[in-house]
N, C-alpha and C positions, 0 to 999 in steps of 0.2 A: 141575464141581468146586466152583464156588460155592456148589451147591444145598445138597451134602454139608458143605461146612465152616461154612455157615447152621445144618444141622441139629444136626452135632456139638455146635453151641458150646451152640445152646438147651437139648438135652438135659441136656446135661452141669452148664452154671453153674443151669441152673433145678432141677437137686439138691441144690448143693453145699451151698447157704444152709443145711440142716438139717442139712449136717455140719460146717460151722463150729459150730454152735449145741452140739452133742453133744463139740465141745474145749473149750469156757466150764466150769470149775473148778478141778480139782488144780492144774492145769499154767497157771503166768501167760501172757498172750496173747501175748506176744512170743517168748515161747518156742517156744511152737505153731506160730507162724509161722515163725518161726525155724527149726523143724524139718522143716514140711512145704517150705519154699525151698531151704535144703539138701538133701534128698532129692531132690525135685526136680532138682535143680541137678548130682545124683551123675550120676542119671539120663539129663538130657541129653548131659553130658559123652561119657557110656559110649555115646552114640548116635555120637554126633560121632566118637569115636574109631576103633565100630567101620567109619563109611562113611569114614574117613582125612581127614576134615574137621577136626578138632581141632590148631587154630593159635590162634597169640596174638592178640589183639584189635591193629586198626591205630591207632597212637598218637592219630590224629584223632578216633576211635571215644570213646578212653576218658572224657571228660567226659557224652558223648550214652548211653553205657550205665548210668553209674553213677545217671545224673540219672533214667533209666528202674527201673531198678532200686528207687531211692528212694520214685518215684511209684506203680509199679504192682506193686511188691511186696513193700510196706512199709509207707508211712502208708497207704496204699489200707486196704490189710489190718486194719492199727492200730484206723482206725476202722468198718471194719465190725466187726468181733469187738468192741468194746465196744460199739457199737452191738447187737449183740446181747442184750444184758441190759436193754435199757431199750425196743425194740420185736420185734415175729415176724419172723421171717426174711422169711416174703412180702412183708410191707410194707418191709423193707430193698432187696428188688429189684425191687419200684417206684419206690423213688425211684434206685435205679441205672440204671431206663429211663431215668431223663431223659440219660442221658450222650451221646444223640444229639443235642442240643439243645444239651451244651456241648459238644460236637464242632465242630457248628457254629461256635458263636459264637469257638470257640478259634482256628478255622483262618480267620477273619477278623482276629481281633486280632492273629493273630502268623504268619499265610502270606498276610493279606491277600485270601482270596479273598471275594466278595460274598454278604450274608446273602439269601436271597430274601425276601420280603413271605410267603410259605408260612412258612416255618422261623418269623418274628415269630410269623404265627399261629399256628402250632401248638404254639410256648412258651407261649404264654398260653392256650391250652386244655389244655397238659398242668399247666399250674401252676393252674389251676383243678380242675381231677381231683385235684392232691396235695394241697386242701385238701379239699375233698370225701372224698377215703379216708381223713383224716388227721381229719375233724373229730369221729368219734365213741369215736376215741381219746382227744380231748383233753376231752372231757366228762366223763369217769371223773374220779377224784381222780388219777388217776396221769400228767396231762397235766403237768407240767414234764418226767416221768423221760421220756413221749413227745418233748416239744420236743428233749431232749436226741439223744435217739435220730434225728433228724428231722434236727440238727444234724451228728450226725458223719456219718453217710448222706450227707447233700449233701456236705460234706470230702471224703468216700472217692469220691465220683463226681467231684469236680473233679478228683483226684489220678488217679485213672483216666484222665480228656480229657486231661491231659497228658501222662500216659505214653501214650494212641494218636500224640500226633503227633510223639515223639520217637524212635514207631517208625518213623513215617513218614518221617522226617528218616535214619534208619538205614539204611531199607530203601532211597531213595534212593540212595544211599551204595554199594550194589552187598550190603552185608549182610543173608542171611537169617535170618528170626526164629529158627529154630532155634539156631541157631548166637547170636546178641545174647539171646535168653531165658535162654540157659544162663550166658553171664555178667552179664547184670542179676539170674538171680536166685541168683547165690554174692556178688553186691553187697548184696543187698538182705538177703539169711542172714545174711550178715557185721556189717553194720550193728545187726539185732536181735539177735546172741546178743553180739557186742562190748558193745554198749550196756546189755544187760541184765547182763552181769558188772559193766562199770564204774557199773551203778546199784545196785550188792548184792542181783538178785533170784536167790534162789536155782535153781538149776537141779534141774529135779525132771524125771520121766516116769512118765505114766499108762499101766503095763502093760499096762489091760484090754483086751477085746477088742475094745470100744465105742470109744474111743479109738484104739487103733493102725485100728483098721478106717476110721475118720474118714481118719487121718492118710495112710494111702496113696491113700486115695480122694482129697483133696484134692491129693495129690501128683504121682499121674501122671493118673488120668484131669483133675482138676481143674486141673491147672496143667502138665505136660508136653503134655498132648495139647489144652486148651482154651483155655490160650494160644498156643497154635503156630499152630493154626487160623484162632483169630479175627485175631492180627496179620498170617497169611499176607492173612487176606480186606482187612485194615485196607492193603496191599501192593498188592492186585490192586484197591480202590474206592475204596479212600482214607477217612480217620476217619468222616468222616460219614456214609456208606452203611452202611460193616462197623457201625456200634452201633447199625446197625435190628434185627441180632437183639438188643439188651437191649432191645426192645419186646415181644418174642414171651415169653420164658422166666418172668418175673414170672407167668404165669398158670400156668405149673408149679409154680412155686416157693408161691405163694398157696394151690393147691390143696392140695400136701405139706402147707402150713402148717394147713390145715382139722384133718387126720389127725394132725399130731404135736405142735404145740402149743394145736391149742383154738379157732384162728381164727376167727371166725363173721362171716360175711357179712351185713350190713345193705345195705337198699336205696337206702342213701346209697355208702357204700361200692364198692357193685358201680355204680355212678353215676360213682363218682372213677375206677376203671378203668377204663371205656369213656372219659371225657373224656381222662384218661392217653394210651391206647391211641390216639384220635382225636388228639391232642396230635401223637403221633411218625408217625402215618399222613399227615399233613399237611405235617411235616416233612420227608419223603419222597417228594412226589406227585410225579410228573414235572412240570415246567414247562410243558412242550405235550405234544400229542397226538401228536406225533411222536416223542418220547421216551419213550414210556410202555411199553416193551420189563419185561420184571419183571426184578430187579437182577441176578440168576445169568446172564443171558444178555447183558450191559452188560460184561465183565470187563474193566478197563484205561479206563473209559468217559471219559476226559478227565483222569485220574488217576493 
């Protein structure tokens, strides 16, 4: 089961990056969001409803959802899709690998559990690959709009760490993702189409086909089915294992980038993704040789 919900998630978020990219125009970004979280959001309910799952959230819940909601389906969002305009989608999901790194370091600051001397390493070898893939961007003249790009990217990967471990706090809680996705994300819809009335942006929709084709895509495969999964995994290994798949999917995601907006690979570059790559392999490595079972076969591993 692990293997399978490993796989889903890679496939899936290492596509999506290009159809975020393909909503950036007509329709202001909060809206877009706003509309694929709502659907979304329809989506799950009508799942919920039809297994007779569909009950009110338990009073203790409602603080820990809404705060997920905000995190991982909201500002998350916010800044990647701006992010969007200022670097390529591939390089936006390599800097969302590092999210196992503040996984890490999250579920020490605030579950207290211990950073290994691995995990140090391997932050400072993946923050060396992000300057490494990041340095022949900033050579161009168009390095501020990079740094910008570079800026909300890390944002949206913090906001990410936080929304795995207030899943984890949920799922604790006896609550399945299914069931806390569907109302973190009519929190997190609500928040951006509220907000965007009460900011006077006008509410538009991009008819075409490119568009609506995006928008479901991100909808159910992208976010019914690709969040269900990865927080199910984030359930069954706990944050910091489940965000070893955003080590994998960036090289989908990079590759798409080649084909649809232009990306070219430099030997510095393909340098920063191996160091990246090496970064979160190390953040990973089993501690002894006794432990070294591969993660799908670990499920529940002290977590």
């Amino acid at each position: 089961m692990n293997a399978l919900l490993y796989l889903s998630v890679v496939l899936i978020w290492g596509t999506t990056w290009i159809a975020i990219k393909m909503q950036l125009g007509e329709v202001p970004v909060s809206l877009s969001i706003g509309w694929r979280f709502a659907l979304a959001a329809a989506v799950l309910f009508a799942i919920l409803a039809v297994r007779r799952q569909l009950k009110p959230l338990p009073r203790q819940a409602w603080g820990l959802v809404f705060a997920q909601g905000l995190c991982l389906f909201c500002i998350n969002f916010l800044c990647f899709y701006h992010a969007g305009d200022y670097i390529t989608t591939g390089l936006e999901a390599v800097v969302f690998s590092t999210a196992a790194l503040w996984n890490a370091v999250n579920a020490r600051l605030f579950l207290g559990r211990r950073i290994a001397p691995n995990v140090i390493l391997g932050g400072a070898v993946g923050l060396l690959g992000l300057l490494a893939l990041f340095s022949p961007e900033f050579s161009h003249t168009s390095g501020m709009r990079t740094a910008i790009g570079l800026g909300l990217s890390l944002v949206g990967t913090l906001c990410f760490s936080a929304g795995n471990l207030l899943s984890a706090r949920l799922q604790s809680l006896g609550l399945k993702p299914l069931y806390t996705n569907a109302w973190g994300m009519l929190s997190g819809a609500l928040v951006l189409l509220v907000g965007s009335a009460a900011a006077g942006v006008p509410f538009v929709f991009d008819p075409s086909p490119g568009y609506v084709g995006a928008l479901l895509y991100l909808a159910i495969p992208g976010s019914v089915i690709g969040f269900t999964a990865y927080l199910m995994l984030v359930g069954r290994l706990g944050p910091e294992r489940a965000a070893y798949c955003t080590v994998l999917f960036p090289l989908v995601a990079l590759n798409i980038s080649v084909f649809a907006e232009g990306y070219v690979w430099t030997p510095l570059a393909l340098a920063g993704v191996a160091l990246v790559m090496l970064g979160n392999w190390l953040v990973f490595r089993p501690a002894s040789a006794g432990s070294g079972w591969p993660l799908w076969r670990r499920a529940k591993s002290g977590y």
